[in-house]
C-alpha positions as CSV (number, residue, x, y, z in Angstrom):
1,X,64.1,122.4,112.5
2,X,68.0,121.9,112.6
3,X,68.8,118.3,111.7
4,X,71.0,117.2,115.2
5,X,73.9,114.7,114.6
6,X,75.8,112.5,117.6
7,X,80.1,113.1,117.6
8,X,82.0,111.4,120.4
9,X,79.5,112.3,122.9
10,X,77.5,115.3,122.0
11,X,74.8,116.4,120.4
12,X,75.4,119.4,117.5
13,X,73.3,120.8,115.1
14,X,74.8,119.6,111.3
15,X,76.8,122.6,110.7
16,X,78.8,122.4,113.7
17,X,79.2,118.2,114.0
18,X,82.8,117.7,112.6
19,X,85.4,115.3,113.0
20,X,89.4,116.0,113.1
21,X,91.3,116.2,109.3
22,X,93.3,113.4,110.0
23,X,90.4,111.0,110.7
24,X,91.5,107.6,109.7
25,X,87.8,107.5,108.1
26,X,88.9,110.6,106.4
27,X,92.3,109.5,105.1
28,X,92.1,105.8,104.4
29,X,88.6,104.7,104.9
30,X,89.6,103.1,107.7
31,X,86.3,102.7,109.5
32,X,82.8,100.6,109.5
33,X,79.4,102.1,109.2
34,X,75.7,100.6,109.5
35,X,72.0,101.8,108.9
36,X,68.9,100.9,110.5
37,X,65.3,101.4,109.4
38,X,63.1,103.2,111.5
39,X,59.3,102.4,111.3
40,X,56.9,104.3,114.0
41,X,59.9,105.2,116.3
42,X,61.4,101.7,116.6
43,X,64.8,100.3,115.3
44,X,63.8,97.2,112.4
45,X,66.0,94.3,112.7
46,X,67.9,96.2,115.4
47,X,70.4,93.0,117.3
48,X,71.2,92.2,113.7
49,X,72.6,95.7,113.2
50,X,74.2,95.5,116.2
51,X,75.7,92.2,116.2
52,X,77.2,93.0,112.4
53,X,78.1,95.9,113.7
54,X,80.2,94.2,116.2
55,X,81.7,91.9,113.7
56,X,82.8,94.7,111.9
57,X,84.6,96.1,114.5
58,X,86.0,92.8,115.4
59,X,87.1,92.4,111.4
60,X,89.4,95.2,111.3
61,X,89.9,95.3,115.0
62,X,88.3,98.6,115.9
63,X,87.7,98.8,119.7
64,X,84.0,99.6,120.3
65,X,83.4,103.0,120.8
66,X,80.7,102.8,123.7
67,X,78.5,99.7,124.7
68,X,75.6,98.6,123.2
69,X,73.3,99.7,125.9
70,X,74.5,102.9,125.9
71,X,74.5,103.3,121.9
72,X,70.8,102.0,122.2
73,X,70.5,105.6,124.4
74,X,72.1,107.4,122.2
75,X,69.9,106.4,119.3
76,X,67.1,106.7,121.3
77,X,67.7,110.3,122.5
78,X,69.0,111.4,118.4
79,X,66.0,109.6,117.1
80,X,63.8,112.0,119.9
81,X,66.1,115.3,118.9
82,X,65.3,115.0,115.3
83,X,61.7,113.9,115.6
84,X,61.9,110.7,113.5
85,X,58.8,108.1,113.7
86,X,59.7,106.9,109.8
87,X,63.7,107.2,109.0
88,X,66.9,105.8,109.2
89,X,70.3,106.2,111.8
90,X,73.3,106.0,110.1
91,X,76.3,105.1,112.0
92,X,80.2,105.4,111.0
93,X,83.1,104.2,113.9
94,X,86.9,105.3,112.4
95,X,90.1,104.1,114.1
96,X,90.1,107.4,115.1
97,X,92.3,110.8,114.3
98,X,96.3,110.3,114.5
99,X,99.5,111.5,112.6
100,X,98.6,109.8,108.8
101,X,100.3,106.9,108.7
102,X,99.4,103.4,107.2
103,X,100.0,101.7,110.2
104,X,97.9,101.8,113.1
105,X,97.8,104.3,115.3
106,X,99.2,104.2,119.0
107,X,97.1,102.0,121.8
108,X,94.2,103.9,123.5
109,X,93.8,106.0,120.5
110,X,90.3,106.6,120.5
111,X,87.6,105.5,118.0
112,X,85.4,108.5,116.3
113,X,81.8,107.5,116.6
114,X,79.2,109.8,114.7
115,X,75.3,109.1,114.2
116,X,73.2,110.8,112.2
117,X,69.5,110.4,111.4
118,X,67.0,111.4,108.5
119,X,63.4,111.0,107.7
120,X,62.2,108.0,105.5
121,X,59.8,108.2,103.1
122,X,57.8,105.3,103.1
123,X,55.2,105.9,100.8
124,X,57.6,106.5,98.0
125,X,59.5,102.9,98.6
126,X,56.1,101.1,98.9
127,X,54.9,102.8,95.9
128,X,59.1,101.7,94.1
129,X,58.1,98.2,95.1
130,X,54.5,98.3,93.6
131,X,56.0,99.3,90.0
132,X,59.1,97.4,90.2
133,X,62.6,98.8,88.8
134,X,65.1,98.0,86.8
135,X,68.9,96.9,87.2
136,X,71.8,96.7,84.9
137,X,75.0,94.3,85.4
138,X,78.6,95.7,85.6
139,X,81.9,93.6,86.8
140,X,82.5,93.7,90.6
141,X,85.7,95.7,90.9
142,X,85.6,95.8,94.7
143,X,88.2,94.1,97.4
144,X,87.6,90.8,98.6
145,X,86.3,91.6,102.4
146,X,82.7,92.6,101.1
147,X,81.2,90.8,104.0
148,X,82.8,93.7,106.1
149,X,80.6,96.4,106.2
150,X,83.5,99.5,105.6
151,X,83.3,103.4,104.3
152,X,85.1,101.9,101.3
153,X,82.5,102.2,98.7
154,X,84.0,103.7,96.0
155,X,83.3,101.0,93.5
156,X,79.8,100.8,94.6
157,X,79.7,104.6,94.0
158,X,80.8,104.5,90.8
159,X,78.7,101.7,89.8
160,X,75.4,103.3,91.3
161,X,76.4,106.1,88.9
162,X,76.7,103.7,86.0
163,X,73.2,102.4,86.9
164,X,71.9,106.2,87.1
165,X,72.8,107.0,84.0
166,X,71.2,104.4,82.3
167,X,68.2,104.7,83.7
168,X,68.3,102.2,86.1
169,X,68.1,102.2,89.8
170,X,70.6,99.4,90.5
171,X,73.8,97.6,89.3
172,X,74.5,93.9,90.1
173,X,77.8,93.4,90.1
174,X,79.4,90.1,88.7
175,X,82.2,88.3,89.1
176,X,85.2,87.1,87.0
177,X,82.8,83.9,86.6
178,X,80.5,85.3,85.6
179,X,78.4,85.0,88.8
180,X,76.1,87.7,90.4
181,X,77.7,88.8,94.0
182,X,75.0,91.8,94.8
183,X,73.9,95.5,93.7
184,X,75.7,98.1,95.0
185,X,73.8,98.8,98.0
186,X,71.1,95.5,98.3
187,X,71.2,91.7,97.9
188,X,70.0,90.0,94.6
189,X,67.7,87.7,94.6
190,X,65.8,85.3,91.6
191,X,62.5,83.2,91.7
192,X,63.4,80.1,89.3
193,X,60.0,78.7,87.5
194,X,59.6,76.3,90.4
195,X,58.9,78.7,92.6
196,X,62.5,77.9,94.1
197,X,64.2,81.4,95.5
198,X,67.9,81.5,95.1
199,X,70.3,84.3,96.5
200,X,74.1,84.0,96.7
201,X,75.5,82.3,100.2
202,X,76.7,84.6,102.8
203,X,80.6,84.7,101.3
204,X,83.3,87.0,101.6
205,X,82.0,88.4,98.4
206,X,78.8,90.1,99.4
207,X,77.6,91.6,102.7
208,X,75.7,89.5,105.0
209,X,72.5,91.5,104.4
210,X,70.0,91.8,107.3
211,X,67.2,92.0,105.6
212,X,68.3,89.0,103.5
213,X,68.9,87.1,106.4
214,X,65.7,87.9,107.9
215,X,63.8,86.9,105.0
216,X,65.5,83.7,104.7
217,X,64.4,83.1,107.7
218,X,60.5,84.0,107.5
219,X,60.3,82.4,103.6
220,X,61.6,79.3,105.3
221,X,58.9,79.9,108.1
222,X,56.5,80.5,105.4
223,X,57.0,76.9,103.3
224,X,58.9,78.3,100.4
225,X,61.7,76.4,99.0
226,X,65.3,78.5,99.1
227,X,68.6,77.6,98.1
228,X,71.6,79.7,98.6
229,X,73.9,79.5,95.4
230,X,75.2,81.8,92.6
231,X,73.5,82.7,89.9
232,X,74.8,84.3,86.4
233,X,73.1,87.1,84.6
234,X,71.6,85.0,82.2
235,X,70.1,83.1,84.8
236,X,68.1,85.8,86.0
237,X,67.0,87.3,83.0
238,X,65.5,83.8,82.3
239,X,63.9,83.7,85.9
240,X,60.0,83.8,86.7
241,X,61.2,86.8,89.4
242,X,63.7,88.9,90.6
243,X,64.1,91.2,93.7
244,X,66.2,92.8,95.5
245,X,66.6,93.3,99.6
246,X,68.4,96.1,102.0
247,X,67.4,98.2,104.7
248,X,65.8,101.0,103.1
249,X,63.5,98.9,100.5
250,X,62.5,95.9,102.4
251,X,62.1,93.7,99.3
252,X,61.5,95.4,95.7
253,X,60.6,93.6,92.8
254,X,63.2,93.7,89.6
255,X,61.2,93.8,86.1
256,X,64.0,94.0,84.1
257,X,68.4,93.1,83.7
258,X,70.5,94.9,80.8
259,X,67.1,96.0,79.4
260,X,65.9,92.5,79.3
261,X,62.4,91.6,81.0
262,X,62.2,89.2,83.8
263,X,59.1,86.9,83.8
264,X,56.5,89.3,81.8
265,X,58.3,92.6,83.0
266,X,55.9,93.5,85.9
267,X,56.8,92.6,89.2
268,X,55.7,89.2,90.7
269,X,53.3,88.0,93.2
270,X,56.3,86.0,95.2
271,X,58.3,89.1,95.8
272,X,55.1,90.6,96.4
273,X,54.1,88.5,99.0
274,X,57.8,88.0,100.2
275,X,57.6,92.1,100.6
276,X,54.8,91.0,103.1
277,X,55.8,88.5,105.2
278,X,59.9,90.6,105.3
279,X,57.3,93.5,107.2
280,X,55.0,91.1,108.8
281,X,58.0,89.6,111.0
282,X,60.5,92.4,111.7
């Protein structure tokens, strides 16, 4: 079957779903994007996408494409076309297509919105989080509006790359402290020998994760201890645990940091358990 994308208002088969050259998204990554899970048709954490979505959009004052109830539709009727029970949407809004120019563009120029959709393969990330992975630490080279969620992602590119070729599946990235901010594409987390979970506050540096959020909210629900405060590298190769959150992996455990185990270099029972209660409540 022909995968089925969503441009400004129409359905197209992949091949034909295009957007103008001189897309603002195109030219100067001048846009916001955002991903939801799928799990047996229905949107996880869905008003959390939305409403970072519309902060977003509000952060670089994008006007809003459509409405939520009628993007809600949209994803509905994409999710239907493409025949996805266990996936994920993507989403990208530009400023839209204009004359390049670093300014913006003219009022009533009209935001691109395109969706596409994919299948998810769940079995693989529960079997990821059953074995753990590994992550290695690079400095954070990227602007200092993380907590936007933009197209710019170059730097996380380039460290996912970095992590790849290592072996690794992820990269923390570090600051000029010396502090971890967050992998390229998920939130870092660490289990002190208390039991005490610790992930980084909800900055400017990092992305206000939805799945973090949600997990801070159900650990607390759960009676575990959590502090939100930076950690360093050393820190969390000393931990008892270490995980990581996003969308696509839920909650994965980390067995080991620059080729350093964490705890005894197999993944915990907390992030485990953690992994349970994140599905349990979303």
């Amino acid at each position: 079957m022909s995968r089925i994308a969503y441009v400004n208002g129409r359905f197209r088969p992949h091949a034909q779903a295009v957007v103008h050259i001189e897309d603002r998204g195109f030219q100067f990554a001048d846009a916001v994007y955002e991903v939801w899970s799928v799990s047996d048709g229905s949107l996880m954490d869905a008003d959390g996408h939305f409403d970072r979505l519309d902060r977003s959009l509000d952060e670089l004052r994008i006007p809003r494409p459509v409405t939520r109830p009628a993007l809600r539709i949209v994803i509905r009727e994409l999710l239907r076309r493409n025949r996805i029970r266990d996936g994920l949407v993507y989403l990208q809004v530009t400023r839209g297509h204009a004359r390049r120019d670093h300014g913006f563009p003219a009022a009533g120029t009209r935001p691109t919105l395109v969706l596409t959709t994919r299948r998810l393969d769940l079995a693989a990330a529960a079997a990821r989080a059953e074995r753990g992975v590994s992550v290695i630490s690079v400095p954070d080279r990227r602007w200092a509006r993380c907590d936007i969620k933009t197209v710019n992602l170059l730097p996380n590119v380039l460290a996912k790359q970095e992590a790849r070729d290592a072996g690794a599946y992820e990269a923390w990235q570090v600051d000029a402290e010396g502090y971890v901010t967050e992998g390229t594409s998920s939130n870092a987390w660490i289990v002190t020998a208390e039991g005490q979970l610790v992930t980084r506050p909800a900055d400017h540096a990092i992305l206000h994760g939805i799945t973090r959020a949600t997990l801070i909210r159900a650990a607390r629900a759960a009676g575990y201890e959590l502090v939100e405060r930076a950690f360093t590298v050393k820190e969390a190769q000393g931990a008892r645990e270490a995980f990581l959150t996003s969308a696509t992996n839920f909650v994965v455990p980390i067995t080991s940091i620059d080729g350093r185990p964490v705890g005894n270099g197999a993944p915990g029972s907390i992030a485990a358990a953690l992994r349970d209660t994140y599905l349990a409540s979303s």
